[in-house]
N, C-alpha and C positions, 0 to 999 in steps of 0.2 A: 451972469452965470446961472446956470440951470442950479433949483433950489436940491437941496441933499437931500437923498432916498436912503435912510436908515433899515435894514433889515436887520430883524430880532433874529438868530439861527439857536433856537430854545436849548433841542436837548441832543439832536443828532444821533450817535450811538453812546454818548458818554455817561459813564457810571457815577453815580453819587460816593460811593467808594473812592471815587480816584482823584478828589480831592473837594469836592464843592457839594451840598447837602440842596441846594438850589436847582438842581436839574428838574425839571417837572416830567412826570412818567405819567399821569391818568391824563383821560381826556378834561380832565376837571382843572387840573396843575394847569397843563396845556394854555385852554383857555383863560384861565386867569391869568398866568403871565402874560399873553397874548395884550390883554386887556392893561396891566400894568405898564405894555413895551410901548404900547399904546399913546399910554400918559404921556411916558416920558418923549417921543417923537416918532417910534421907529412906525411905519408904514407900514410893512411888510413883516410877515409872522412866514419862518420857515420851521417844520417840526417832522420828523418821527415819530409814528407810533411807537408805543411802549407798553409793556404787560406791566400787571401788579411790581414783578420783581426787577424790571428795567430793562429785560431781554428785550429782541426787537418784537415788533407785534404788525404782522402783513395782511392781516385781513380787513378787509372793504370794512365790513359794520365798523369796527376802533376806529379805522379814518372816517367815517362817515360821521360816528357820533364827537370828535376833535370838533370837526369842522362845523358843525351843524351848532354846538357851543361856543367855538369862537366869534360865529356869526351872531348870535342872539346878543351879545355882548358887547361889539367893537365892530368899527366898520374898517379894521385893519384888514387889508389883501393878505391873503391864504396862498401858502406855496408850499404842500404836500411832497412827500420826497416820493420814488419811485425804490428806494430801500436797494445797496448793493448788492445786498446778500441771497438778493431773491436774483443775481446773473445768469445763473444756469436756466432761469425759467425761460420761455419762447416770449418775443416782443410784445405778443397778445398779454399774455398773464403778467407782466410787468407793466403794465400800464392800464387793463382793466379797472382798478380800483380809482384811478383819476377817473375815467371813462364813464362810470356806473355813477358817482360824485356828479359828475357834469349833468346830469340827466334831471336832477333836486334843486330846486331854486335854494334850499333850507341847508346845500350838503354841496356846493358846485364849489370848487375854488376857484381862482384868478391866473395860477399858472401851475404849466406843469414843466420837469426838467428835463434836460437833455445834455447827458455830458456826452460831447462832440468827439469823442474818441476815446479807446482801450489803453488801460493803464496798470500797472504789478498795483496792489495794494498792501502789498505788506511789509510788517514793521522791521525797521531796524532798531537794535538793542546797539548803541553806539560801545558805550562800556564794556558789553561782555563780546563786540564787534563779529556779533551773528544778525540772523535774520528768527523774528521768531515765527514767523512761519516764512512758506517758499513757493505758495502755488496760489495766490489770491491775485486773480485779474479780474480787474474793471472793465468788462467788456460789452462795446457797443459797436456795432458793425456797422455797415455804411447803411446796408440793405434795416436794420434795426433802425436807424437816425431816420430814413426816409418815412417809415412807417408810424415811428414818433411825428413826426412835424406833420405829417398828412392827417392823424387823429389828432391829435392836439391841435389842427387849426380845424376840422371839422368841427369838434367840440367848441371851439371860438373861445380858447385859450390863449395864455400868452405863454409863448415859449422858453424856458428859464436856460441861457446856453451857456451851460457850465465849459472854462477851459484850463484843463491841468498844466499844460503847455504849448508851444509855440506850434504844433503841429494840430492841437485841437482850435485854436485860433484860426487858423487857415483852413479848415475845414468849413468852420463859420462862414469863411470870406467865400468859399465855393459855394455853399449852401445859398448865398443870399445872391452869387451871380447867374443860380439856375435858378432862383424867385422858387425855391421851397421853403425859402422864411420871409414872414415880412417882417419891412421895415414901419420904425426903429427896431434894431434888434436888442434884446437885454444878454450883456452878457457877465458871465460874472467869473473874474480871474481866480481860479484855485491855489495859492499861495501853501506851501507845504515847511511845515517846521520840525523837528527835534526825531520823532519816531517816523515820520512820513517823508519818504523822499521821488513820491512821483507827480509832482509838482514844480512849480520853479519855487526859488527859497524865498522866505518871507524880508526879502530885504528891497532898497530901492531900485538896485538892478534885477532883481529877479520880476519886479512890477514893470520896468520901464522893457525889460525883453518883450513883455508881451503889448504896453504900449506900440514898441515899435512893429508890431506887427496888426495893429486893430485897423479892421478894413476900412481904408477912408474916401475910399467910395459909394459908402451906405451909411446911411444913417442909425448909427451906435449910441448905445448907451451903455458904461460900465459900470460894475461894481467889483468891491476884494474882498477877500475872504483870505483867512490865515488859519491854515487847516492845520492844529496841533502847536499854535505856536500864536504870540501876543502881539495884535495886530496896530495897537498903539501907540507904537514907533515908528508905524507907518503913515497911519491918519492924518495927518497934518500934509503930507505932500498928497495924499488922496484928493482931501477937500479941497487943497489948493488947483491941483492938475483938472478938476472938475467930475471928478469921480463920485461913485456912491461905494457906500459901505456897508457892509456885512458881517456882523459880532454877535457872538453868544455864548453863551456856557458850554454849550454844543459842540464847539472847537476846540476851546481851552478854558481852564477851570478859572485862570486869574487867582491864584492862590496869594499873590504876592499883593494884590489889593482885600488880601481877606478874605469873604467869604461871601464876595458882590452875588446880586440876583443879576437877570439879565437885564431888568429895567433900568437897573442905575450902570450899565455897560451901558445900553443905550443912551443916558442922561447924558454922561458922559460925553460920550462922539456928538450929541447935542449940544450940548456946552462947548466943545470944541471949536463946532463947525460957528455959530454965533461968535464967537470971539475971532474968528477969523473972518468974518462979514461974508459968511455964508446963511440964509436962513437955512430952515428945516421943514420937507416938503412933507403933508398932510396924507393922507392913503387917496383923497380923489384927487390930490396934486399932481401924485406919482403915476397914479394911472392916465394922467394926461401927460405928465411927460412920456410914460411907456408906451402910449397910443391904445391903450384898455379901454374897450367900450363898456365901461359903466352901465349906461343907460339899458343895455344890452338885459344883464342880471338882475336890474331893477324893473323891466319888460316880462322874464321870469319869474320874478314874483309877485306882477299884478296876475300874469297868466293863471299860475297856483293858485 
């Protein structure tokens, strides 16, 4: 079995307020957890920018200088978000700031995302059984998807294919039978808990739904992600079924193991995956499993 791709998911949009003091919000935090998620196994550094006061923060220079620090530091893979909240902007200006990234040996990540389909985002208040708000779409067009995967593979990125559900999965599986993704493809199953409900639920049928739809006609690689909600309860059939994982403060605070950093989240699904005679794959491990040309970014900065 394929060795396990731990991905660190830092800080996302979650507030140090809503229950965990461990969010990291500067580029400084950023990279230092980065480097800690590091130790402990995870591979893969997913992050947000974030202003002084934790708001989201969209501009190129903040992502530039994240990444530009995590890389002096750690040889973990860099996976910048595309930020929701910027949907109303044109495809161009949501992805610009990978783009501009990609051009710096010092500042390039490893991938950039693509959620494979339009989703409501907003929350439900189960208790007071309203909606606290009522007009948040997640919106990615077909004609936006094609635009992504064409920059993002000119850039010579890797594709991050994020899937909410069983119709953004099948999306993937078209994508790769027009050959506008290559293979392997990484795709990484959005599991939705407690306030989120445009996801499948964070349970072992809501993971095995979109199993049964993962294209097996191409060559896949997955991982889970438990958006608002505690993902291990899940992990153990992850590691087992040959998956990779995805955890961090970013998602859920983990209040109930105290007042974890992400590194010992990571330790953790580390410690797991070895007790279940899984090792724990390395960031150049991952990028050969993921079909990452390494050698590529290492080309870029003899060039520089």
């Amino acid at each position: 079995m394929q060795k396990l791709i731990i991905e660190a998911r830092v800080n996302e949009f979650m507030r140090r307020e809503e229950g965990n003091p461990n969010v990291p919000y500067s580029p400084a935090e950023i990279a230092a957890d980065a480097r800690a998620c590091r130790e402990a196994g995870a591979a893969i550094l997913h992050f947000h920018a974030r202003k002084p006061d934790g708001s989201p923060e969209h501009s190129t220079e903040s992502y530039a200088e994240t990444v530009r620090l995590v890389r002096e530091t750690s040889d973990i893979l860099v996976h910048p978000t595309l930020g929701y909240a910027t949907l109303d902007d044109t495809a161009e200006r949501r992805l610009q700031h990978i783009l501009a990234m990609a051009k710096t040996p010092a500042t390039s990540p490893h991938f950039a995302p693509m959620d494979m389909g339009s989703v409501n985002v907003d929350r439900y208040n189960e208790q007071a059984r309203r909606f606290e708000t009522t007009q948040l779409i997640y919106k990615n067009s077909t004609e936006t998807l094609f635009y992504f995967g064409e920059e993002i593979a000119r850039a010579k990125l890797k594709p991050y294919l994020v899937s909410w559900n069983i119709g953004f999965t099948r999306y993937i599986e078209a994508f790769l039978e027009m050959r506008r993704l290559a293979e392997p493809a990484f795709i990484c199953f959005c599991l939705t808990d407690n306030t989120w409900l445009g996801g499948h639920p964070g349970t072992l049928k809501g993971l095995q739904a979109h199993l049964d739809f993962l294209p097996n006609n191409h060559a896949c690689e997955w991982t889970v992600v438990n958006f608002g909600g505690n993902l291990f309860s899940l992990a153990g059939a992850i590691i087992a079924l040959g998956g990779h994982i995805s955890i961090g403060l970013g998602d859920y605070t983990y209040r109930e193991l105290g007042f974890p950093t992400n590194a010992e989240l990571v330790a953790r699904i580390a410690e797991m995956a070895r007790e279940l005679g899984r090792e724990v794959a390395t960031p150049a491990e991952a990028a050969a499993i993921l079909g990452i040309d390494l050698a590529h970014f290492e080309q870029q900065h003899r060039a520089a």
